[in-house]
PyMOL Python script that loads the backbone (N, CA, C, O; Angstrom):
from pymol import cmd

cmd.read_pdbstr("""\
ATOM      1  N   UNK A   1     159.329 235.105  44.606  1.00  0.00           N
ATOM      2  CA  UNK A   1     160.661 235.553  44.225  1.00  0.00           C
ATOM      3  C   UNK A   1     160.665 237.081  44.173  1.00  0.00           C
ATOM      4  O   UNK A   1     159.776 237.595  43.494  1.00  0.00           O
ATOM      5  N   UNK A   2     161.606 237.944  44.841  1.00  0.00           N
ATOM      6  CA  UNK A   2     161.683 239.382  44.827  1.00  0.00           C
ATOM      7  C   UNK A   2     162.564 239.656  43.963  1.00  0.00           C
ATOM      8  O   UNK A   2     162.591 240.853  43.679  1.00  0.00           O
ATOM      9  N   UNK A   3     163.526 238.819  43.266  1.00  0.00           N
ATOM     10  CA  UNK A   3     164.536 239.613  42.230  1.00  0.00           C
ATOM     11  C   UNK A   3     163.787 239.894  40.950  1.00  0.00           C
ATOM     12  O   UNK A   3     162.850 239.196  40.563  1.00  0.00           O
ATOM     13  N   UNK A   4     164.148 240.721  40.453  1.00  0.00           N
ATOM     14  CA  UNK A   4     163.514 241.404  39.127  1.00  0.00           C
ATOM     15  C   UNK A   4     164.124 240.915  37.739  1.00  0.00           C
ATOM     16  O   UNK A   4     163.421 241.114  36.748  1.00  0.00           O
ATOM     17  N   UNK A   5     165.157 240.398  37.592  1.00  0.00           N
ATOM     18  CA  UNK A   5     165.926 239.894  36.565  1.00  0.00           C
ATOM     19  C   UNK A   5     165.076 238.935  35.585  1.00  0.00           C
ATOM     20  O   UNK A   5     164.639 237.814  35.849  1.00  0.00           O
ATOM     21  N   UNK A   6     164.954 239.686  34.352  1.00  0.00           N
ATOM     22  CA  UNK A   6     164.721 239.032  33.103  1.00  0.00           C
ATOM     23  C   UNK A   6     164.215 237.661  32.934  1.00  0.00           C
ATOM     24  O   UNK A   6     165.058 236.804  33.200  1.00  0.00           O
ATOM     25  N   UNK A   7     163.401 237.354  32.672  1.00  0.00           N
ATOM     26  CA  UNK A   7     163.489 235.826  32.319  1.00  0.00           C
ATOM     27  C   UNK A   7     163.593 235.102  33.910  1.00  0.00           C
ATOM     28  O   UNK A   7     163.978 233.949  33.720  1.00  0.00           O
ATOM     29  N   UNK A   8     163.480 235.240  34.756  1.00  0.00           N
ATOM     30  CA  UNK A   8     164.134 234.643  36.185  1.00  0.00           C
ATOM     31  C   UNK A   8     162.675 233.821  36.779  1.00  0.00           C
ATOM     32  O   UNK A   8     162.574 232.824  37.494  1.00  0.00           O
ATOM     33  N   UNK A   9     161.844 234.519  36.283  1.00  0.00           N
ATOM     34  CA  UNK A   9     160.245 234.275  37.149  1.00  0.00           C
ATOM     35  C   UNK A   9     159.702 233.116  35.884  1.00  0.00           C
ATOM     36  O   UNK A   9     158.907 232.302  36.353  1.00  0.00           O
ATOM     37  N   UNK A  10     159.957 232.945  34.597  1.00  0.00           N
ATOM     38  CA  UNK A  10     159.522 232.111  33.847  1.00  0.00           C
ATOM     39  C   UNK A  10     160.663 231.072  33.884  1.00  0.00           C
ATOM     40  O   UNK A  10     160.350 229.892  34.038  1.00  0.00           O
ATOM     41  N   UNK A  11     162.213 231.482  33.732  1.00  0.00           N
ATOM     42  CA  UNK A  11     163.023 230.084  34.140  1.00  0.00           C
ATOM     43  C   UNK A  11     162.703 228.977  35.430  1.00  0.00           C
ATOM     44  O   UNK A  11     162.862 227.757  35.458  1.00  0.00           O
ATOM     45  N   UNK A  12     162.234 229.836  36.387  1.00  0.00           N
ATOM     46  CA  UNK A  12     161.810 229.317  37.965  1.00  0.00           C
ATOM     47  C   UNK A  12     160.726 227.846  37.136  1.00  0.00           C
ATOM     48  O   UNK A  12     160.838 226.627  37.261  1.00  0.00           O
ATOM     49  N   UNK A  13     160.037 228.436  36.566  1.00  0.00           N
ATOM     50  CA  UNK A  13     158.503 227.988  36.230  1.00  0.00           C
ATOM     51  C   UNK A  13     158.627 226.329  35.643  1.00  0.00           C
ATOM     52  O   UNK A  13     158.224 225.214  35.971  1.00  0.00           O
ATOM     53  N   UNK A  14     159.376 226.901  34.670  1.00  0.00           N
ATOM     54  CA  UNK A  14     160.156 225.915  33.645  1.00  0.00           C
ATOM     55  C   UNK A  14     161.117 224.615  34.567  1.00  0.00           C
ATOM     56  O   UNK A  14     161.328 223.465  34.180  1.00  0.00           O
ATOM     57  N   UNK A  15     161.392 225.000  35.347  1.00  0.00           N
ATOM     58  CA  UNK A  15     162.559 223.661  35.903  1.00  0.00           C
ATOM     59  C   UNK A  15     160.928 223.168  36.803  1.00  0.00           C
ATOM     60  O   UNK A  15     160.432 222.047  36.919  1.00  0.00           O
ATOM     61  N   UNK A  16     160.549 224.201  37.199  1.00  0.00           N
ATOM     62  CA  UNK A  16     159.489 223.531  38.283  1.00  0.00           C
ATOM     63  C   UNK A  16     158.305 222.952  37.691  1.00  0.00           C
ATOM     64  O   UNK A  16     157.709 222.305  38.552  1.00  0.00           O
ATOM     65  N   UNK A  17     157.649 222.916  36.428  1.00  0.00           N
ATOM     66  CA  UNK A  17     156.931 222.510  35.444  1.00  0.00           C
ATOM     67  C   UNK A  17     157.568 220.990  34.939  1.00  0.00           C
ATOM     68  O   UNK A  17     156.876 219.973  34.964  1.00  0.00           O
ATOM     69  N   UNK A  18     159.288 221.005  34.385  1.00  0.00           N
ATOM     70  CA  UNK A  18     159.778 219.833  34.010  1.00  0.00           C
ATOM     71  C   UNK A  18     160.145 218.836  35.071  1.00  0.00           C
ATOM     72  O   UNK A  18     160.570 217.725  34.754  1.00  0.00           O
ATOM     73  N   UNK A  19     159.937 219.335  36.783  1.00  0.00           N
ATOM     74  CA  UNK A  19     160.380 218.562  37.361  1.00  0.00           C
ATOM     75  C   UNK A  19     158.708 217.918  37.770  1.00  0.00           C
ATOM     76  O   UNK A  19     158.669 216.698  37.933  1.00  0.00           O
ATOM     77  N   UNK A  20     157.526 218.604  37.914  1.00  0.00           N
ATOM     78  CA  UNK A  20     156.742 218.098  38.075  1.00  0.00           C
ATOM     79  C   UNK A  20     155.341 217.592  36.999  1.00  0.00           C
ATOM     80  O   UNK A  20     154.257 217.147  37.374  1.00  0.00           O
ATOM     81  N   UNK A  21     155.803 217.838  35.615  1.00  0.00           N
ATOM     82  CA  UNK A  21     155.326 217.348  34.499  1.00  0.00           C
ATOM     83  C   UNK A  21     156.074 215.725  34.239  1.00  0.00           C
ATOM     84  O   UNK A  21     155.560 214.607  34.190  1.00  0.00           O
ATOM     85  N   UNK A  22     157.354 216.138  34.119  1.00  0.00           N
ATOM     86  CA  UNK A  22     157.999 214.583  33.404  1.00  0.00           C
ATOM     87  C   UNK A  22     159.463 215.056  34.207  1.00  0.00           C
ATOM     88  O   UNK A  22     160.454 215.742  33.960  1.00  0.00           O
ATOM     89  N   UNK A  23     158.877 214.164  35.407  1.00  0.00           N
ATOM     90  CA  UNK A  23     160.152 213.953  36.110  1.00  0.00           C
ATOM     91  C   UNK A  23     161.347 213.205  35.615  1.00  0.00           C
ATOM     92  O   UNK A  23     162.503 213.483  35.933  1.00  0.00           O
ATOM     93  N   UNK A  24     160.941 212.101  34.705  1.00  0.00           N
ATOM     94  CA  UNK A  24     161.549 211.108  34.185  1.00  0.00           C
ATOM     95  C   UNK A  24     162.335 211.451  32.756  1.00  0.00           C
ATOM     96  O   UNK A  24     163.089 210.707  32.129  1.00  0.00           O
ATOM     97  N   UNK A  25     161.913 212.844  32.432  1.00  0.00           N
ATOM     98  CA  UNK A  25     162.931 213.523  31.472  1.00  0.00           C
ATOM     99  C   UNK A  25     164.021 214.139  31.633  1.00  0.00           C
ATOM    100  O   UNK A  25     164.205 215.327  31.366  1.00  0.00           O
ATOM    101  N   UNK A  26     164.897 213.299  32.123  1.00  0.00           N
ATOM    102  CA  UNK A  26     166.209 213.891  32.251  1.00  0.00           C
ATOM    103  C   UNK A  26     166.849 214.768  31.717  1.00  0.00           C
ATOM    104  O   UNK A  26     167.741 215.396  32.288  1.00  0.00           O
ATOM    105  N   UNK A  27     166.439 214.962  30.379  1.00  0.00           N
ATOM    106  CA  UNK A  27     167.313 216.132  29.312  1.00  0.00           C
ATOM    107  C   UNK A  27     166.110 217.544  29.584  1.00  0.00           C
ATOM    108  O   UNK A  27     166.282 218.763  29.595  1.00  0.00           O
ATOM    109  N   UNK A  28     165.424 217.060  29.695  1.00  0.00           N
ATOM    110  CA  UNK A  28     163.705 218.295  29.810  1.00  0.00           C
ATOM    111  C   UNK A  28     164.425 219.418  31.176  1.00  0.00           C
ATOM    112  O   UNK A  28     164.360 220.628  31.392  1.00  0.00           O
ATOM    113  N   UNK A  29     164.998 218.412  31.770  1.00  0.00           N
ATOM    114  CA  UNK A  29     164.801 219.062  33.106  1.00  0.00           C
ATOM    115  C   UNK A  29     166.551 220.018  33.756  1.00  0.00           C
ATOM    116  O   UNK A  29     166.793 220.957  34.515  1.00  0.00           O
ATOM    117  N   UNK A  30     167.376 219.055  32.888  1.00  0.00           N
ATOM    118  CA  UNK A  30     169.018 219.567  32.789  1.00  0.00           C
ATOM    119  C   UNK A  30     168.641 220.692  31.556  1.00  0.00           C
ATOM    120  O   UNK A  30     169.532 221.525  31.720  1.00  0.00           O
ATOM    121  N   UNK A  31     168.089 221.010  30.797  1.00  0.00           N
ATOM    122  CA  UNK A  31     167.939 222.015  29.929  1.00  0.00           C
ATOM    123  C   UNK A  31     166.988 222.880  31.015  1.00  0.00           C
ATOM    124  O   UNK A  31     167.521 223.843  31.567  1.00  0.00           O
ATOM    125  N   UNK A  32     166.019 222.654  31.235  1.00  0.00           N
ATOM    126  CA  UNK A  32     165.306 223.910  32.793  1.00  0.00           C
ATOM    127  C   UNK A  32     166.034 224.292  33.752  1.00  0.00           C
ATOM    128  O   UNK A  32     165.651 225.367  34.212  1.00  0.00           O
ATOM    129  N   UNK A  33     167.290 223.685  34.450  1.00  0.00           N
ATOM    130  CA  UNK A  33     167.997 223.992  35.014  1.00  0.00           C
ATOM    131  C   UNK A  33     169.369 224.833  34.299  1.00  0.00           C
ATOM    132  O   UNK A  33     169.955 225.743  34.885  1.00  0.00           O
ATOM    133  N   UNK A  34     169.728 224.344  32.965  1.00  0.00           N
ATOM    134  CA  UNK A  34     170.655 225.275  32.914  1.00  0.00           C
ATOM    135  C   UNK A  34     170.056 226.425  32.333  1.00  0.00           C
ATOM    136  O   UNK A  34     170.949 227.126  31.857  1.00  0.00           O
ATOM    137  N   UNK A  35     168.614 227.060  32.119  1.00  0.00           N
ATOM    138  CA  UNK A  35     168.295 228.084  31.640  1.00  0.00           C
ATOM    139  C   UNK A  35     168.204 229.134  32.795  1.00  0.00           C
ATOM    140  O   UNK A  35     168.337 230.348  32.636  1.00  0.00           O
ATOM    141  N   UNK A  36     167.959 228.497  33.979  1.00  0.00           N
ATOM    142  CA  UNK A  36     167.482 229.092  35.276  1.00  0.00           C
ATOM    143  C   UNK A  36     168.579 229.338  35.890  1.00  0.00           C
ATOM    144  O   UNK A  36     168.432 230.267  36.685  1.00  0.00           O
ATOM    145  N   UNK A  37     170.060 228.731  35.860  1.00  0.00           N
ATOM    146  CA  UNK A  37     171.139 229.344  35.949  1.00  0.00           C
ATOM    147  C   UNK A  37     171.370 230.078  35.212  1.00  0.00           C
ATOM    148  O   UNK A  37     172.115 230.727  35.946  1.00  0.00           O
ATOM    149  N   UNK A  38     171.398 230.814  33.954  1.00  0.00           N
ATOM    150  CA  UNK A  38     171.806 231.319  32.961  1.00  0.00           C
ATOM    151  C   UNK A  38     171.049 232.640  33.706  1.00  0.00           C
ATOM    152  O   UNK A  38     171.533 233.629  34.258  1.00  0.00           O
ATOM    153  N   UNK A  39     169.750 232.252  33.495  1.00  0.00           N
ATOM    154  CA  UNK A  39     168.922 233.902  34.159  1.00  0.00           C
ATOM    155  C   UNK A  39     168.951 234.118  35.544  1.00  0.00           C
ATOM    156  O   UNK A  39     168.087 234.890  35.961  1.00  0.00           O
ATOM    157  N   UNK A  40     169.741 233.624  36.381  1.00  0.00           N
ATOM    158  CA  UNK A  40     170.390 233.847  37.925  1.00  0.00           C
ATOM    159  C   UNK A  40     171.724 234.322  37.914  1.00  0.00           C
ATOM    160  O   UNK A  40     172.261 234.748  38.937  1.00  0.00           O
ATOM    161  N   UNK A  41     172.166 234.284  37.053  1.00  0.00           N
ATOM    162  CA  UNK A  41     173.345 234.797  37.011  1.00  0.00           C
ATOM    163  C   UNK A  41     173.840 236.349  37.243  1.00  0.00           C
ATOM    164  O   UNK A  41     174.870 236.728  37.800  1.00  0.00           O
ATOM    165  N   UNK A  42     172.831 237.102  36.668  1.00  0.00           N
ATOM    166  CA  UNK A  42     172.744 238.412  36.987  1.00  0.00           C
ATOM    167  C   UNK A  42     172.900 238.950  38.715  1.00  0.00           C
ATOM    168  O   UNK A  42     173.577 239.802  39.290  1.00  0.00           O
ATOM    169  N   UNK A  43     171.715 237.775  39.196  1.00  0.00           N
ATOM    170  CA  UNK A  43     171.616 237.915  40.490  1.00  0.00           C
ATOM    171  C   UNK A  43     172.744 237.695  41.182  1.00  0.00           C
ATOM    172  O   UNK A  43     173.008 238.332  42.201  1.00  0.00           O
ATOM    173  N   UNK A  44     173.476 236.812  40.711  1.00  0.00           N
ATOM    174  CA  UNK A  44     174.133 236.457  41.498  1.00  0.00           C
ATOM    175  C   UNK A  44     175.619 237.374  41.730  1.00  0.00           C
ATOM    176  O   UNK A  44     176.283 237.039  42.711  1.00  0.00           O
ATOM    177  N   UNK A  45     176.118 238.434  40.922  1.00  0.00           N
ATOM    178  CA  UNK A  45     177.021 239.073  40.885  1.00  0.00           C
ATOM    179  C   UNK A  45     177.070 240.097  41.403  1.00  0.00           C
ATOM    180  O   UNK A  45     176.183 240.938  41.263  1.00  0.00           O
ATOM    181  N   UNK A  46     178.280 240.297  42.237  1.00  0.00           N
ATOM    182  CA  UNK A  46     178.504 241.217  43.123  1.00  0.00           C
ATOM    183  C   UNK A  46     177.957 242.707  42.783  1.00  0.00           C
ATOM    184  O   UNK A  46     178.459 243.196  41.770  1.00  0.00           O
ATOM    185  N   UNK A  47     176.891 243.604  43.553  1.00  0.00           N
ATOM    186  CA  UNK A  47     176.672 245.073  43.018  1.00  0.00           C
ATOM    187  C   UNK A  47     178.049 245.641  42.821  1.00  0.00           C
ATOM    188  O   UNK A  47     179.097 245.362  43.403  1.00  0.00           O
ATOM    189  N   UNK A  48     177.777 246.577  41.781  1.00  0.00           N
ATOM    190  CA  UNK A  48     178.658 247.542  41.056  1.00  0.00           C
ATOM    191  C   UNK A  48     179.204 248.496  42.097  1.00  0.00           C
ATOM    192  O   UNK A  48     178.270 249.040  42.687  1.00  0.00           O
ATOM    193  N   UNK A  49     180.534 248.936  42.578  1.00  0.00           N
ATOM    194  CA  UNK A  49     181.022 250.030  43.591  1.00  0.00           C
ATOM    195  C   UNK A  49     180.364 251.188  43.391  1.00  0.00           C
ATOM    196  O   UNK A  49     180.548 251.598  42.245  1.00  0.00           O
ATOM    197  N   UNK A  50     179.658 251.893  44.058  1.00  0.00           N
ATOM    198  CA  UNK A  50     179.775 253.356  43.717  1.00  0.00           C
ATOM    199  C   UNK A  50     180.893 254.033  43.362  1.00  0.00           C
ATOM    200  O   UNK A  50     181.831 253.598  44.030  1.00  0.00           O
ATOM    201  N   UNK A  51     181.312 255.085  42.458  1.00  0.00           N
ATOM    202  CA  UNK A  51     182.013 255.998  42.083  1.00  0.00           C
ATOM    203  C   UNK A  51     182.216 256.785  43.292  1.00  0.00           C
ATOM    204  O   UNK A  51     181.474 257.109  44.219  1.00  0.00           O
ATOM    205  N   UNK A  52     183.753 257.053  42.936  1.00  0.00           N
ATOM    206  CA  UNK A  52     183.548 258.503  44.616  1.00  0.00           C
ATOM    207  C   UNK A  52     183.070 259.714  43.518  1.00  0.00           C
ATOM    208  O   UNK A  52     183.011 259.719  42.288  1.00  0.00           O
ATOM    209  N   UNK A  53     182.891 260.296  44.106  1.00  0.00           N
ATOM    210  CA  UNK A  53     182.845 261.602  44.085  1.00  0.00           C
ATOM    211  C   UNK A  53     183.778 262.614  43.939  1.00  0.00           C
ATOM    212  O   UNK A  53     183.676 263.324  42.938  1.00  0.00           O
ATOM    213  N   UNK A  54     184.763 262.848  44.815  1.00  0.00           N
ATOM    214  CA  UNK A  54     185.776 263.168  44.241  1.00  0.00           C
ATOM    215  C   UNK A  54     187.060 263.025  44.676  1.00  0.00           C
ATOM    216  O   UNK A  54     187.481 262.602  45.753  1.00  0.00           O
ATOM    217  N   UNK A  55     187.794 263.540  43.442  1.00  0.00           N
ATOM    218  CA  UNK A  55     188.996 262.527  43.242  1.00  0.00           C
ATOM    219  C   UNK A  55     190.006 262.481  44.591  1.00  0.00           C
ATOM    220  O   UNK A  55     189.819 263.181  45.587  1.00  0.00           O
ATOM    221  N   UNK A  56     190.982 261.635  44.449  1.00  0.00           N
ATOM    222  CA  UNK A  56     191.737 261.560  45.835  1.00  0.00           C
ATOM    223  C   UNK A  56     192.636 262.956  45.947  1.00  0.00           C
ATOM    224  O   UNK A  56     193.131 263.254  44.860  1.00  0.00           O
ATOM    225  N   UNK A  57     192.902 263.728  46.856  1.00  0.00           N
ATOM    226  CA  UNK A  57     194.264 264.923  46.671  1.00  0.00           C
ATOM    227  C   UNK A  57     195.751 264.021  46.979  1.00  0.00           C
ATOM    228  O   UNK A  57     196.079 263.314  47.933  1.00  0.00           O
ATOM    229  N   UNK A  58     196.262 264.294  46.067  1.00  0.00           N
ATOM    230  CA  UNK A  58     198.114 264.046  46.522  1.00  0.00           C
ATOM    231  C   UNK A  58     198.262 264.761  47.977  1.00  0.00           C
ATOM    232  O   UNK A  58     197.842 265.864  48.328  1.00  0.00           O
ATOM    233  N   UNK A  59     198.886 263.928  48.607  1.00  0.00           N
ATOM    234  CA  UNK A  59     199.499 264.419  49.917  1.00  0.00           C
ATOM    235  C   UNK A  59     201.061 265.466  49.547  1.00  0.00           C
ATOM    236  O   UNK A  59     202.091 264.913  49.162  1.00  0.00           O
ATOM    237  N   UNK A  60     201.004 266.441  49.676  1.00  0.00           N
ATOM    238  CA  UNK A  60     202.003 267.109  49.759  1.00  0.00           C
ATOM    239  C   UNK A  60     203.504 267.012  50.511  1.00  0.00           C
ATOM    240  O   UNK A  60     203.619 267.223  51.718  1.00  0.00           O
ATOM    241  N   UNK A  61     204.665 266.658  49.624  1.00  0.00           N
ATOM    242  CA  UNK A  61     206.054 266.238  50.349  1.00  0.00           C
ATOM    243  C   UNK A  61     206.214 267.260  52.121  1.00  0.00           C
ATOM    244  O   UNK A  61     205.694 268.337  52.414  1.00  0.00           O
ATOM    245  N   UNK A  62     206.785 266.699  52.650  1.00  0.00           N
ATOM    246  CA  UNK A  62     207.572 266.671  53.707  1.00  0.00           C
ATOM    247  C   UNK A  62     208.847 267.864  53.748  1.00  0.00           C
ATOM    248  O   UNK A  62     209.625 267.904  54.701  1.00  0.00           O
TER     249      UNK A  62
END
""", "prot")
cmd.dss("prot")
cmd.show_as("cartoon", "prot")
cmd.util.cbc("prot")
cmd.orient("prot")
C-alpha cells in the first residue's frame, strides 16, 4: 500500500486477519471493514485546489 493515511496500513491488517482468522465471524469482520473504510476515507477525497496567486483584475467598462 503507498497511501500514507493514519491507521490505513493496520485497518488493511485487521479486515485481512478477521477474514483469515475467523472467517465465520460475521460481526469480527463487518466491524474490520467498517474501520478500514473509516481510515480510507481520507484517501478517498478529492485533493484540495491550489490557491491562485493572484487575485482576478476587473475588466474595465467599454
Amino acid at each position: 500500500m503507498k497511501r500514507q493515511e493514519p491507521g490505513l496500513a493496520a485497518a488493511a491488517d485487521e479486515v485481512f486477519m478477521a477474514v483469515c482468522e475467523t472467517y465465520a465471524d460475521e460481526g469480527r469482520i463487518t466491524r474490520a471493514l467498517k474501520q478500514f473504510h473509516e481510515a480510507l476515507r481520507p484517501a478517498l477525497e478529492p485533493p484540495a485546489l491550489p490557491r491562485q496567486r493572484w487575485p482576478l483584475r476587473r475588466r474595465r467598462g467599454l
